[in-house]
C-alpha atoms as an extended CHARMM CRD file, in Angstrom:
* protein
*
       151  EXT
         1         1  UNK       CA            210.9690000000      134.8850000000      132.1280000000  PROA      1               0.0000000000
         2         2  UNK       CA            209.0100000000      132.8560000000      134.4670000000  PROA      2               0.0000000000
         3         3  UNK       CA            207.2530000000      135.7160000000      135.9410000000  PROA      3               0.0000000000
         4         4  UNK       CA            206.5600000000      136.2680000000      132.2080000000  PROA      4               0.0000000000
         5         5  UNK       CA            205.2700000000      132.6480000000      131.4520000000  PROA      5               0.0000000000
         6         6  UNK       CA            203.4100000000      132.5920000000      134.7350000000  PROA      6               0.0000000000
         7         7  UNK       CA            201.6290000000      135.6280000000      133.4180000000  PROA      7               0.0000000000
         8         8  UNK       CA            200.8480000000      133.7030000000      130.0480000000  PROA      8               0.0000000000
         9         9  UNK       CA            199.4100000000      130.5610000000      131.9290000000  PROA      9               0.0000000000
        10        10  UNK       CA            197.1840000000      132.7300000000      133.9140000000  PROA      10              0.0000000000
        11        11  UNK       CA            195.7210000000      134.1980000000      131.3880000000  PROA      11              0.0000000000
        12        12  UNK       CA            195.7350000000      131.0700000000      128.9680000000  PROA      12              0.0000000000
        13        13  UNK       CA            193.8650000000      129.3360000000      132.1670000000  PROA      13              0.0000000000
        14        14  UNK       CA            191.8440000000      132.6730000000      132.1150000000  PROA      14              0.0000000000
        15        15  UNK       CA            190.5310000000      132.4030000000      128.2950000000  PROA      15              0.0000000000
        16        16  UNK       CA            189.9490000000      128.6720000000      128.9140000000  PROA      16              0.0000000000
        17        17  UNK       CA            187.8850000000      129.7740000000      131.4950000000  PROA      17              0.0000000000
        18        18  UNK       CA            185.8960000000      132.4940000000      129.7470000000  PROA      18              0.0000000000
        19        19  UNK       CA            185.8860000000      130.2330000000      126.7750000000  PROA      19              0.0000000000
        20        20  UNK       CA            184.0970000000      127.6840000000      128.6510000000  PROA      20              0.0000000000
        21        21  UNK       CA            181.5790000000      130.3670000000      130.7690000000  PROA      21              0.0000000000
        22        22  UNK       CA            180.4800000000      131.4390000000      127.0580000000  PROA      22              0.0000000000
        23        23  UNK       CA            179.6840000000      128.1990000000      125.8750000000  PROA      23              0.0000000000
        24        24  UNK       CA            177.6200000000      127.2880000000      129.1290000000  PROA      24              0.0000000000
        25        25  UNK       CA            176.1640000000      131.0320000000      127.6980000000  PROA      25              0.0000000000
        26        26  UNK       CA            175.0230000000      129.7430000000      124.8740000000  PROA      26              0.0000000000
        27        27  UNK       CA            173.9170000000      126.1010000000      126.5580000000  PROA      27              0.0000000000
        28        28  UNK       CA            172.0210000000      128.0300000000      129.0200000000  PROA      28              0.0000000000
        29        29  UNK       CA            170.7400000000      130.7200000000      126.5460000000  PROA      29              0.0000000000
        30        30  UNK       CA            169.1640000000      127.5580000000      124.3730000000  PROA      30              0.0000000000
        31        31  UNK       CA            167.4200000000      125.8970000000      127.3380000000  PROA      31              0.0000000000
        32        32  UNK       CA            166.1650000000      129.7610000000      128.3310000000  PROA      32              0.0000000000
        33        33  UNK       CA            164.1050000000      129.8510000000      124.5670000000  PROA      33              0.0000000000
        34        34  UNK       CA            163.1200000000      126.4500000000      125.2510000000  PROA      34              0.0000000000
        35        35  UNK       CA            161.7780000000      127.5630000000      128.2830000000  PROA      35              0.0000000000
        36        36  UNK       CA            159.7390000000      130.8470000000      126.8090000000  PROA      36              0.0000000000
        37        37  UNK       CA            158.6090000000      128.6380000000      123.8180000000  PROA      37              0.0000000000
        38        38  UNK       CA            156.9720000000      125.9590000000      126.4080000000  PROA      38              0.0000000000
        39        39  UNK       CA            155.8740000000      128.6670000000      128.8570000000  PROA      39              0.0000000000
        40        40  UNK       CA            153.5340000000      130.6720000000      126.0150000000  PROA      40              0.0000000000
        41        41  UNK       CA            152.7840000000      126.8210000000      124.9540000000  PROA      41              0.0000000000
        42        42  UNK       CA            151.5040000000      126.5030000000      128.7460000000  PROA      42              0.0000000000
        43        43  UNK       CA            150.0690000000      129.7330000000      128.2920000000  PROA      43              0.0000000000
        44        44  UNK       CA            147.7790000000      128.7250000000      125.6310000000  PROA      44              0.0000000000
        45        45  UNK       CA            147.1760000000      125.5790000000      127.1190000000  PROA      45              0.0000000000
        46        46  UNK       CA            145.6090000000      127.4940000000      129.9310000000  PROA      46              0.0000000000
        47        47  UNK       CA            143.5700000000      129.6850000000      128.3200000000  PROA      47              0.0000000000
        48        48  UNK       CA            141.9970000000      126.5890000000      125.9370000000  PROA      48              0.0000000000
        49        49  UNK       CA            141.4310000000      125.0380000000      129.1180000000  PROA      49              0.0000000000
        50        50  UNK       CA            139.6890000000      127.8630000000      130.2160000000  PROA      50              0.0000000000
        51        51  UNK       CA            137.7380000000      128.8820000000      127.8150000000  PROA      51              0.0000000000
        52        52  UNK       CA            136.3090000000      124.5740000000      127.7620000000  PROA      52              0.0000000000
        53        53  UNK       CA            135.7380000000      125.0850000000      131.8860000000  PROA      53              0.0000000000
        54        54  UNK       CA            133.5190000000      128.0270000000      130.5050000000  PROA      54              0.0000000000
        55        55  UNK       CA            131.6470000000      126.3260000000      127.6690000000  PROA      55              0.0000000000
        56        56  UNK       CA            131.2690000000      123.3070000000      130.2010000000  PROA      56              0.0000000000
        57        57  UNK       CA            129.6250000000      125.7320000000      132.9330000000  PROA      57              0.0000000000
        58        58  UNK       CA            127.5270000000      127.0410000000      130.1980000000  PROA      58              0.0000000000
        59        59  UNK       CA            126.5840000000      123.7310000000      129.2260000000  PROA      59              0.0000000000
        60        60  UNK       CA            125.3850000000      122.5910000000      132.6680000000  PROA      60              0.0000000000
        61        61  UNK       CA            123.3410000000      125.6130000000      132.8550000000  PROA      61              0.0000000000
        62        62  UNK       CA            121.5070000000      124.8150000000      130.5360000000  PROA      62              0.0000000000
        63        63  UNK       CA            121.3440000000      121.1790000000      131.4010000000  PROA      63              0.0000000000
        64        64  UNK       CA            119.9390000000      122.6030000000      134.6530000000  PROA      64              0.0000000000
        65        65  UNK       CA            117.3600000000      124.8090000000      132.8750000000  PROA      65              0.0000000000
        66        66  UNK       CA            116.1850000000      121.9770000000      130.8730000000  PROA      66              0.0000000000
        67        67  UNK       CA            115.5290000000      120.0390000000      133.8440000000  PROA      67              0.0000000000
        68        68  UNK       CA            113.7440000000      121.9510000000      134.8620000000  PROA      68              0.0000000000
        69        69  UNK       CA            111.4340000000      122.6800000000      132.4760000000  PROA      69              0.0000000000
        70        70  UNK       CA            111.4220000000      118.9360000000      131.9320000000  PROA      70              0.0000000000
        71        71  UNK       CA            109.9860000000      118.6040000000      135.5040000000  PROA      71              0.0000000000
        72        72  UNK       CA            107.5250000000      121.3890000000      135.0580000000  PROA      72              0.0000000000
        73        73  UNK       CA            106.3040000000      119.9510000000      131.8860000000  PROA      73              0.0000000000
        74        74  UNK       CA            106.1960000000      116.3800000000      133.6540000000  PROA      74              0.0000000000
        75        75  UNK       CA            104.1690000000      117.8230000000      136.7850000000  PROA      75              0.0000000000
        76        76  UNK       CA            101.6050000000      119.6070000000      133.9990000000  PROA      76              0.0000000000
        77        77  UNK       CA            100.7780000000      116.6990000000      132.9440000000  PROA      77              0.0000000000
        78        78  UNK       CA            101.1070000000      114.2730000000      136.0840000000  PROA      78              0.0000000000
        79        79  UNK       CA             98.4450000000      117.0720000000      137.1530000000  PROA      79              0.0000000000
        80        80  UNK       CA             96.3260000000      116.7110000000      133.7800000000  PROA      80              0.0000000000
        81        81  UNK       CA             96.8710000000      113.3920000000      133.7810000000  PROA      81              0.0000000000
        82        82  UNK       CA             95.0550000000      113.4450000000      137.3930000000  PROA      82              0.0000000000
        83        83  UNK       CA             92.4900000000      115.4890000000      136.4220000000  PROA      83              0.0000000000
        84        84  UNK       CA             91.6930000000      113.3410000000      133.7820000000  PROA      84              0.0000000000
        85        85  UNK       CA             91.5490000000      110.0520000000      135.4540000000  PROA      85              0.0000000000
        86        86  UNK       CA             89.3650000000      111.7010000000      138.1510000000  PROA      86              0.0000000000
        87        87  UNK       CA             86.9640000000      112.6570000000      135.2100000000  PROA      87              0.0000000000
        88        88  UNK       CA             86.8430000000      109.1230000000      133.9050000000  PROA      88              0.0000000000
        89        89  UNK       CA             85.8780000000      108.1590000000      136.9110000000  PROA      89              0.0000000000
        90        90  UNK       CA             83.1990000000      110.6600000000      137.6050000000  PROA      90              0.0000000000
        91        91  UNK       CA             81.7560000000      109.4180000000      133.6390000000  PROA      91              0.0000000000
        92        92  UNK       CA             81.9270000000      105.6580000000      134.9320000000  PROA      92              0.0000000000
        93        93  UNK       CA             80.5250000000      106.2170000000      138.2160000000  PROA      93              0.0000000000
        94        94  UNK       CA             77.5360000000      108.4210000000      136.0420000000  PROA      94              0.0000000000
        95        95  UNK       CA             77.5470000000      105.5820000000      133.6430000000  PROA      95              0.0000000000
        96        96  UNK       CA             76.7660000000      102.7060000000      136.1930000000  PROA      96              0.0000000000
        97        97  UNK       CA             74.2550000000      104.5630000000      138.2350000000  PROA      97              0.0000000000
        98        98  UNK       CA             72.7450000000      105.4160000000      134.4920000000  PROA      98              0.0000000000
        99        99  UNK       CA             72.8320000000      101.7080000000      133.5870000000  PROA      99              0.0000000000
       100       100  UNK       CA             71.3040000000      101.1120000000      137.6320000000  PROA      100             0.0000000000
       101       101  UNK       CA             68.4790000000      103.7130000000      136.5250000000  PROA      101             0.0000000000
       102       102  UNK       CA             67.6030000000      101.8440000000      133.5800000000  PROA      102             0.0000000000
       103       103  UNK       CA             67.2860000000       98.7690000000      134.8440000000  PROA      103             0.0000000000
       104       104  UNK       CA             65.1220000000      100.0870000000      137.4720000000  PROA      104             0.0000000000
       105       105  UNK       CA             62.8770000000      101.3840000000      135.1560000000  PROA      105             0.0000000000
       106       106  UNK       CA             62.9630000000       98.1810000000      132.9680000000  PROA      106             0.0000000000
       107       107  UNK       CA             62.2530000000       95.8370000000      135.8290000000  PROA      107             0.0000000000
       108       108  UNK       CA             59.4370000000       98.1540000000      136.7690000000  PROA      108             0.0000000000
       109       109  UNK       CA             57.9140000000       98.3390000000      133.5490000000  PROA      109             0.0000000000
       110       110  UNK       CA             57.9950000000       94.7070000000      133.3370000000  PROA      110             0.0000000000
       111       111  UNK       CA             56.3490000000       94.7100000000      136.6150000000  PROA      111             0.0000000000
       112       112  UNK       CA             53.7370000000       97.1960000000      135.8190000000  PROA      112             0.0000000000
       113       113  UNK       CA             52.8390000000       95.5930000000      131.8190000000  PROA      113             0.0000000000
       114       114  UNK       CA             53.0370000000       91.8930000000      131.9000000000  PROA      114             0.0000000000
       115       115  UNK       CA             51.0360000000       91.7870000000      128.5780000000  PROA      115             0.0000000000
       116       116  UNK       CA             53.5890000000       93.5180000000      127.1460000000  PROA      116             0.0000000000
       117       117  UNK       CA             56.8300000000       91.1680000000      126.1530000000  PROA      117             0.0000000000
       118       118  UNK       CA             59.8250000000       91.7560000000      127.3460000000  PROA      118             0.0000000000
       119       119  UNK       CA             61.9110000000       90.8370000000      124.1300000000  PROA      119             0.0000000000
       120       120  UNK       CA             60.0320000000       93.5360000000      122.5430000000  PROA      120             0.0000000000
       121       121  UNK       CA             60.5810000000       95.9930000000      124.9320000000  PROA      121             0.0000000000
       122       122  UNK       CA             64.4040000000       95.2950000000      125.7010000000  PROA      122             0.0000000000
       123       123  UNK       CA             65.7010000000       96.4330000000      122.1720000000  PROA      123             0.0000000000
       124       124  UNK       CA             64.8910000000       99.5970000000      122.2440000000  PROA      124             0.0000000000
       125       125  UNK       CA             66.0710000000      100.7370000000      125.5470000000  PROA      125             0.0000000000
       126       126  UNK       CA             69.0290000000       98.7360000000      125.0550000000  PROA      126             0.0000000000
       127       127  UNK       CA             69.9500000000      100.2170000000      121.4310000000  PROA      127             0.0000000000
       128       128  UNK       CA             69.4140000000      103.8630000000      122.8930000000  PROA      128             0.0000000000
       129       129  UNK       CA             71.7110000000      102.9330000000      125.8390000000  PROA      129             0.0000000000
       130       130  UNK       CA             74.6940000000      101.9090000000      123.7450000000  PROA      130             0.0000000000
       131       131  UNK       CA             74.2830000000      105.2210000000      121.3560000000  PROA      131             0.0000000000
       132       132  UNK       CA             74.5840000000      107.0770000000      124.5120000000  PROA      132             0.0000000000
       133       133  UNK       CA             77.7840000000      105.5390000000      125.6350000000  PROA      133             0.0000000000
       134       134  UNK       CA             79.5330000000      105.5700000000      122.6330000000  PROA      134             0.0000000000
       135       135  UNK       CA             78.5380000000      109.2790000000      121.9160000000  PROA      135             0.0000000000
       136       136  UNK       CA             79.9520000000      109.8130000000      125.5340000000  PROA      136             0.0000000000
       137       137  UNK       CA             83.4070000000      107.6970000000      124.3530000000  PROA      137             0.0000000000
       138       138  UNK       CA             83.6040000000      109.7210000000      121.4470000000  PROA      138             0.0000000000
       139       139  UNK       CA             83.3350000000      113.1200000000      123.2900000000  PROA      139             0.0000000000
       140       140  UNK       CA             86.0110000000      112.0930000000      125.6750000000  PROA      140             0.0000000000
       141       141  UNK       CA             88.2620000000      110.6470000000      122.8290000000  PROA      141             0.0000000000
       142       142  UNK       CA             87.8140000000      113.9260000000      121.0160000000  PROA      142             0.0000000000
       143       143  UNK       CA             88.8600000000      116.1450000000      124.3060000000  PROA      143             0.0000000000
       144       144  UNK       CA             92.0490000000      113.6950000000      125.0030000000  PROA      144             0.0000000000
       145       145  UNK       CA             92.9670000000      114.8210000000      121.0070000000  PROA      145             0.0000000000
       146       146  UNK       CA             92.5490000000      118.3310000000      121.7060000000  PROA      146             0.0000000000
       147       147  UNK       CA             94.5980000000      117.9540000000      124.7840000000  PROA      147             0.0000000000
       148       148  UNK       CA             97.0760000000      116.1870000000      123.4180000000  PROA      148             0.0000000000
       149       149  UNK       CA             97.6910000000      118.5640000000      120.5270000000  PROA      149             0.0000000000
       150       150  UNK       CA             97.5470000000      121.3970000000      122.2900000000  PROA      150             0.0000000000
       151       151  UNK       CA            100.5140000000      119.6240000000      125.0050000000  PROA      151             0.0000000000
């Protein structure tokens, strides 16, 4: 009988055992979902991430683009604006040694007519020279429009 109720302890201490290995089974089974759930989690994770590291790199190319049209476009006009400030100078430069020119000619007809008074000759030249200049401001005003609707 003792051979017989060693027999029944051993395998009483054997179902205790497999009892307990299949509810570690089902422990272990539970963390092993967990585990899938969180890993396709992670997996979407990763591809959102992704696909805003794209959309990022996209967006920086054409933060890069428009840069550089930006600079293009700033150089333009740097160029025109140049070009422009040269001209102005050219028309003042004109304009003085215009306004030299006339009063050359004024003092010499002064010179040359004393009879003639010089209040009564000074208007005139003096209202054409003032028609001429602001004929000459208007052009320039009209061609800094024109450029500045066509930029």
């Amino acid at each position: 009988m003792t051979g017989f109720s060693m027999g029944l302890v051993i395998e009483g201490a054997v179902a205790v055992l497999l009892a307990l290995t299949i509810g570690y089974c089902v422990v272990l089974n539970g963390r092993l979902k967990r585990l899938h759930a969180d890993r396709d989690v992670l997996r979407q994770m990763i591809s959102d991430l992704v696909g805003a590291t794209n959309l990022a790199n996209q967006a920086i190319k054409e933060l890069k683009s428009t840069a550089v049209e930006a600079d293009l476009t700033l150089n333009s006009r740097l160029e025109e604006a140049e070009r422009f400030g040269i001209e102005l100078a050219n028309h003042v430069s004109a304009g003085t040694a215009l306004m030299e020119r006339i009063v050359k000619i004024t003092t010499a007809a002064r010179a040359a007519s004393p009879a003639v008074p010089a209040a009564a000759a000074a208007p005139v030249q003096l209202a054409e020279a003032p028609s001429k200049l602001q004929s000459a401001l208007a052009q320039l005003q009209a061609r800094q429009r024109e450029r500045e609707n066509a930029a």
